[in-house]
C-alpha positions as CSV (number, residue, x, y, z in Angstrom):
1,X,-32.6,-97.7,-83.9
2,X,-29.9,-94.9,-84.0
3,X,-32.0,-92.8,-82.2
4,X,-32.4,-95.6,-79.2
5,X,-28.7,-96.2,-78.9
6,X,-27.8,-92.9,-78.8
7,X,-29.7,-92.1,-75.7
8,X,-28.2,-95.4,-74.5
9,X,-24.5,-93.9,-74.5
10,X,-26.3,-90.5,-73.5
11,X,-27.6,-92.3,-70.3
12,X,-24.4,-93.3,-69.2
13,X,-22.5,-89.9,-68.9
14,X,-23.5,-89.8,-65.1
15,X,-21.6,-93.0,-65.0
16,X,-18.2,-91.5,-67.0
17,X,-18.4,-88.5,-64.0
18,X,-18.2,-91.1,-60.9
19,X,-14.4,-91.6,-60.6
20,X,-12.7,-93.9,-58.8
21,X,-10.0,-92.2,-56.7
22,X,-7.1,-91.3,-58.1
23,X,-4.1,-89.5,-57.0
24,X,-4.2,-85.7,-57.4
25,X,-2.4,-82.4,-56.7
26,X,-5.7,-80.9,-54.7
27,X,-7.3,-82.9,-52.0
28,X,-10.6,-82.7,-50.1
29,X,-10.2,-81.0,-47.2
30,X,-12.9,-82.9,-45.6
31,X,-11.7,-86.3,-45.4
32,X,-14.3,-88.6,-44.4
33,X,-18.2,-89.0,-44.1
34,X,-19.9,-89.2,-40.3
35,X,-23.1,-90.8,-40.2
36,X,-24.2,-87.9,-37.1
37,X,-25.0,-84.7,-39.8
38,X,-29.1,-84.4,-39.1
39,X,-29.5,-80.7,-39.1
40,X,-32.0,-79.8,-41.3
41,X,-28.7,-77.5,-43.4
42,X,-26.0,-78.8,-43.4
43,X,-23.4,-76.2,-43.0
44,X,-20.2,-77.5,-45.8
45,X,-21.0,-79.8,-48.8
46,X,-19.2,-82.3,-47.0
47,X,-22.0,-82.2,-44.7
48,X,-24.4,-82.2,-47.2
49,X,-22.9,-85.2,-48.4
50,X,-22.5,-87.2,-45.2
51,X,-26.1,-86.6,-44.6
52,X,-27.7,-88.3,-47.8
53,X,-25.5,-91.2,-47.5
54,X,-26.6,-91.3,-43.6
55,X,-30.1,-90.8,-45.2
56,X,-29.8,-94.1,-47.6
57,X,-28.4,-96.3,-45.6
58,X,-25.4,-95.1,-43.9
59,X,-21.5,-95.9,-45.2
60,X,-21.0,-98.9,-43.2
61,X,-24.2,-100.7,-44.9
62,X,-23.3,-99.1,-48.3
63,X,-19.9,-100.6,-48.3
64,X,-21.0,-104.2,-47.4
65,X,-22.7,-104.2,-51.0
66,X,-21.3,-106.3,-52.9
67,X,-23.6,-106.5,-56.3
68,X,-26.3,-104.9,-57.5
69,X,-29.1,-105.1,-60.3
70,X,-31.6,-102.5,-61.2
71,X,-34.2,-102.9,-64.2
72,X,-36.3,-99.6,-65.4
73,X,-38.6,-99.0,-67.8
74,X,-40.0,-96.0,-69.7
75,X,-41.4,-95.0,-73.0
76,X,-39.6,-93.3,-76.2
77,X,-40.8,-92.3,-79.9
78,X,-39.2,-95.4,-81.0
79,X,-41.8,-97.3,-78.3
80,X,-41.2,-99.0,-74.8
81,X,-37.6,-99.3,-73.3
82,X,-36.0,-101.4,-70.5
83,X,-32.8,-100.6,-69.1
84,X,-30.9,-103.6,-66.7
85,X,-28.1,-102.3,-65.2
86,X,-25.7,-104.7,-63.1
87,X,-22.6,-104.0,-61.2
88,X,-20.3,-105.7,-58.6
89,X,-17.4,-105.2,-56.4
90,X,-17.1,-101.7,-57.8
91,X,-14.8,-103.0,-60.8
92,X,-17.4,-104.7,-62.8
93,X,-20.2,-103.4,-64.7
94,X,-22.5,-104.8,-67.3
95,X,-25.9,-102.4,-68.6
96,X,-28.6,-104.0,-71.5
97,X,-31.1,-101.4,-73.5
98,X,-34.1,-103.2,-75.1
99,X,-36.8,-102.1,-77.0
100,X,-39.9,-103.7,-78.4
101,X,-38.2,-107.3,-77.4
102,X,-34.6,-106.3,-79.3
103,X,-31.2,-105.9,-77.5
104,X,-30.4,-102.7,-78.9
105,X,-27.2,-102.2,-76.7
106,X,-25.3,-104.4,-74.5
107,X,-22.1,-103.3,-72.7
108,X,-20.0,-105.3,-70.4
109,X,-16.7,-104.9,-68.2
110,X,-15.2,-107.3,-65.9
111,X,-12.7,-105.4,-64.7
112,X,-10.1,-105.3,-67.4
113,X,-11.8,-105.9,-70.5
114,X,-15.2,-104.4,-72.2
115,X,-17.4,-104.9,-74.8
116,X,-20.2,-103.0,-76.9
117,X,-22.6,-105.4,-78.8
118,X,-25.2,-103.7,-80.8
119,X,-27.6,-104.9,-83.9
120,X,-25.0,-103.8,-86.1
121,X,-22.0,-106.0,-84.4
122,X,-19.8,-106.6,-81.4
123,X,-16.8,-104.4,-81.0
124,X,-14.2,-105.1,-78.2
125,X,-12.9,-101.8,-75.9
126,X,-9.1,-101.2,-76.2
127,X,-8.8,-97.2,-75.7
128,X,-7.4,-96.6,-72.3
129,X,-9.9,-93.4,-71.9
130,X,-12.7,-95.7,-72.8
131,X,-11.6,-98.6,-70.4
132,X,-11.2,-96.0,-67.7
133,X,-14.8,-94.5,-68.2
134,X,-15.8,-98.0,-68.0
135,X,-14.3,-98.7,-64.6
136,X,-16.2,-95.5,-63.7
137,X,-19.1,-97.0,-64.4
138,X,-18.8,-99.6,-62.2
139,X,-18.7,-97.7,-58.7
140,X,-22.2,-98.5,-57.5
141,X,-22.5,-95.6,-54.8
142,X,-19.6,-92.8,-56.0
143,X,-20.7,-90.4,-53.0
144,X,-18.8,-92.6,-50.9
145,X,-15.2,-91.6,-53.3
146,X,-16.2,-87.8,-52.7
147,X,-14.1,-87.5,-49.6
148,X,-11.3,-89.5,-50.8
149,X,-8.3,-88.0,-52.0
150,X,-8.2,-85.6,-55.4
151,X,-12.0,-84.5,-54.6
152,X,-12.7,-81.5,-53.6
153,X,-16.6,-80.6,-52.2
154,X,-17.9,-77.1,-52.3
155,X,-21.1,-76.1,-51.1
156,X,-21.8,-73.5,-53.3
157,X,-25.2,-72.2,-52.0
158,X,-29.1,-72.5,-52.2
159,X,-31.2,-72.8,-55.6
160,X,-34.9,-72.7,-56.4
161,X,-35.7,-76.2,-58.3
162,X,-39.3,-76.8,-58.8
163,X,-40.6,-74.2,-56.3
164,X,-38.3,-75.5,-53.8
165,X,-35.1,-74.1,-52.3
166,X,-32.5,-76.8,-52.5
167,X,-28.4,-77.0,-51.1
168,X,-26.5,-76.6,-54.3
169,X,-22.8,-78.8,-53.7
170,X,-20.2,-78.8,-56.9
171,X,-18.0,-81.8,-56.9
172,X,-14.3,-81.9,-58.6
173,X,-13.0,-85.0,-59.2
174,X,-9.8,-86.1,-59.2
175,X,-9.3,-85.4,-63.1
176,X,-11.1,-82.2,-63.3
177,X,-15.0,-82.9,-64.3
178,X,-17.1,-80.9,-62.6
179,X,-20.9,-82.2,-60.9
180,X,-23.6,-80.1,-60.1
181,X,-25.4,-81.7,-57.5
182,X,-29.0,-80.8,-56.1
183,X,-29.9,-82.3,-52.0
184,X,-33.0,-81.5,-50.3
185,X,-32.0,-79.7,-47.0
186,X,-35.3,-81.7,-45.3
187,X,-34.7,-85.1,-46.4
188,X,-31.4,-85.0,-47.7
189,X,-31.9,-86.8,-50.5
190,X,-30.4,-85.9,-53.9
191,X,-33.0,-84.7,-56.3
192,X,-31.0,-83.6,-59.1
193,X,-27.4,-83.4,-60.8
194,X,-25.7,-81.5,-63.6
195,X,-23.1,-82.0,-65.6
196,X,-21.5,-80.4,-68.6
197,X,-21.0,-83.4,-71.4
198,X,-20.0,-84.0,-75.3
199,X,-23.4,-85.3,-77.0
200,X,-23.0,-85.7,-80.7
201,X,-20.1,-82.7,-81.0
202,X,-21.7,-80.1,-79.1
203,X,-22.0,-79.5,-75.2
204,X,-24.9,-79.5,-73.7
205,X,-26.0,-79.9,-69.9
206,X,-27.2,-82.9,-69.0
207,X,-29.9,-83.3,-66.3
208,X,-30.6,-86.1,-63.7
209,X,-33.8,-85.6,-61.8
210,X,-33.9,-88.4,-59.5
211,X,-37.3,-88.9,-56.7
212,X,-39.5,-92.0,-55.4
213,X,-37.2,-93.0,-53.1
214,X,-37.6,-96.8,-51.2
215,X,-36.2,-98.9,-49.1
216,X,-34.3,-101.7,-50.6
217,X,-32.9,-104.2,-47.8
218,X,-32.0,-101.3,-45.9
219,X,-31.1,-99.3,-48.6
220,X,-33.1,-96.2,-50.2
221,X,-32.8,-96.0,-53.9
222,X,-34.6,-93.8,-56.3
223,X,-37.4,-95.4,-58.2
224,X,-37.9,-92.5,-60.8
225,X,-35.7,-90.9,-62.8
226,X,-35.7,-88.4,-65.7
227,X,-33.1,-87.5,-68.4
228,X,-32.9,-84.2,-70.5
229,X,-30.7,-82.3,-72.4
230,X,-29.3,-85.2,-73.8
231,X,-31.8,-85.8,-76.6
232,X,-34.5,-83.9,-77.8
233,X,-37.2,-84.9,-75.2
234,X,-36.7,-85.5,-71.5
235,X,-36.8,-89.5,-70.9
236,X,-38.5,-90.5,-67.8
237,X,-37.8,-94.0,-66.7
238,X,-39.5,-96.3,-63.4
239,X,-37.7,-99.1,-61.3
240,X,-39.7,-102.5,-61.9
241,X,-37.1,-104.2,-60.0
242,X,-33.9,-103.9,-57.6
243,X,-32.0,-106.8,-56.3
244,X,-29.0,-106.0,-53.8
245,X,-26.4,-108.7,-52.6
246,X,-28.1,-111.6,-54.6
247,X,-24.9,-113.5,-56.1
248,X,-24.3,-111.7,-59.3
249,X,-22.1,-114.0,-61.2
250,X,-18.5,-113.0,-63.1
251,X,-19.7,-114.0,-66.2
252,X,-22.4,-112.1,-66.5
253,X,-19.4,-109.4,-67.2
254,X,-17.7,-110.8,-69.3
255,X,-17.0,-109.1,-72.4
256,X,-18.6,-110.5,-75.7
């Protein structure tokens, strides 16, 4: 059980690293995504970036989403896992981990207030840093914050990932983390991020391989997805469902 919602909170560093803007000293010096980057290398990691969010759907259609739902499902030592995540407007977030038919973490945030309800009881969120993290959380598509003000983008060269030579972009945010991001100079689709993060007292880097990507009412979204670093064994999980723009209501946000 301890085991299961640890790589729950361990899941959700990716999340914590996905600012909303803030104001800053340093800005980006590349201020705003175009939907016309198509060469096959794009020449600053602004460009990198303006070509994957071309590539899944393009800013305009990315903004008009309002809500979002995505179930996966993979397998651990403790037995089969599902993993709902939920968010809306960009200020509200809410993310269930089951396993074997238990709820073995359920944390919610509508905005303001936030909750995390596991078998051993429900404790509410007061900790500015933790409400913050939570608001993180709840930007459904943080590429689009990267050229907002405080970022900074830097393509930082070409790495070899599976065989493959792939545009290597490091993103600053606004309070100083630092993301390791991995795009595919052919599709332009992320395949992979990095980022340095506190698991159980010790750093370690944690690893997001994401691939399988399909079209979701316009919308291309990665179907698998594997975790490592974070726990002993690399956790590979599989979209069984995706639901964009259907209505989410408030309360499912609402803090227990």
């Amino acid at each position: 059980m301890k085991n299961v919602i640890q790589l729950g909170r361990a899941m959700l560093l990716f999340a914590l690293v996905s600012c909303s803007p803030k104001m800053a000293p340093q800005t980006s010096s590349e201020s705003k995504p175009t939907e016309s980057m198509g060469a096959s290398t794009a020449s600053t990691g602004g460009a990198v970036i303006s070509a994957y969010l071309a590539t899944i759907g393009g800013v305009e259609k990315l903004s008009k989403i309002n809500d979002i739902k995505i179930t996966m499902e993979g397998n651990t030592a403790m037995g089969s896992m599902t993993m709902t995540t939920m968010k809306k407007n960009n200020t509200m977030m809410a993310m269930t981990i089951e396993s074997n038919g238990m709820i073995f973490m359920d944390q919610r945030y509508n905005g303001t207030k936030a909750s995390i309800t596991s078998p051993q009881g429900s404790e509410e969120i007061t900790d500015e840093e933790a409400l913050k993290n939570f608001s993180r959380q709840a930007v459904m598509f943080p590429e689009l914050n990267y050229f907002k003000e405080g970022y900074k983008i830097e393509l930082v060269g070409m790495e070899e990932v599976k065989g493959q030579s792939q545009q290597v972009v490091k993103i600053t945010t606004p309070d100083g983390k630092e993301i390791k991001e991995f795009y595919d100079p052919q599709s332009h689709l992320k395949i992979k991020t990095e980022i340095e993060a506190e698991v159980q007292g010790l750093m370690r880097t944690i690893v997001n391989e994401t691939s399988d990507y399909r079209e979701v009412n316009g919308v291309k979204i990665p179907y698998s997805l594997t975790i490592s670093g974070a726990m002993p064994m690399a956790l590979k999980l599989e979209v069984s469902d995706v639901k964009i723009n259907s209505g989410l209501s408030n309360s499912l946000f609402e803090a227990n």
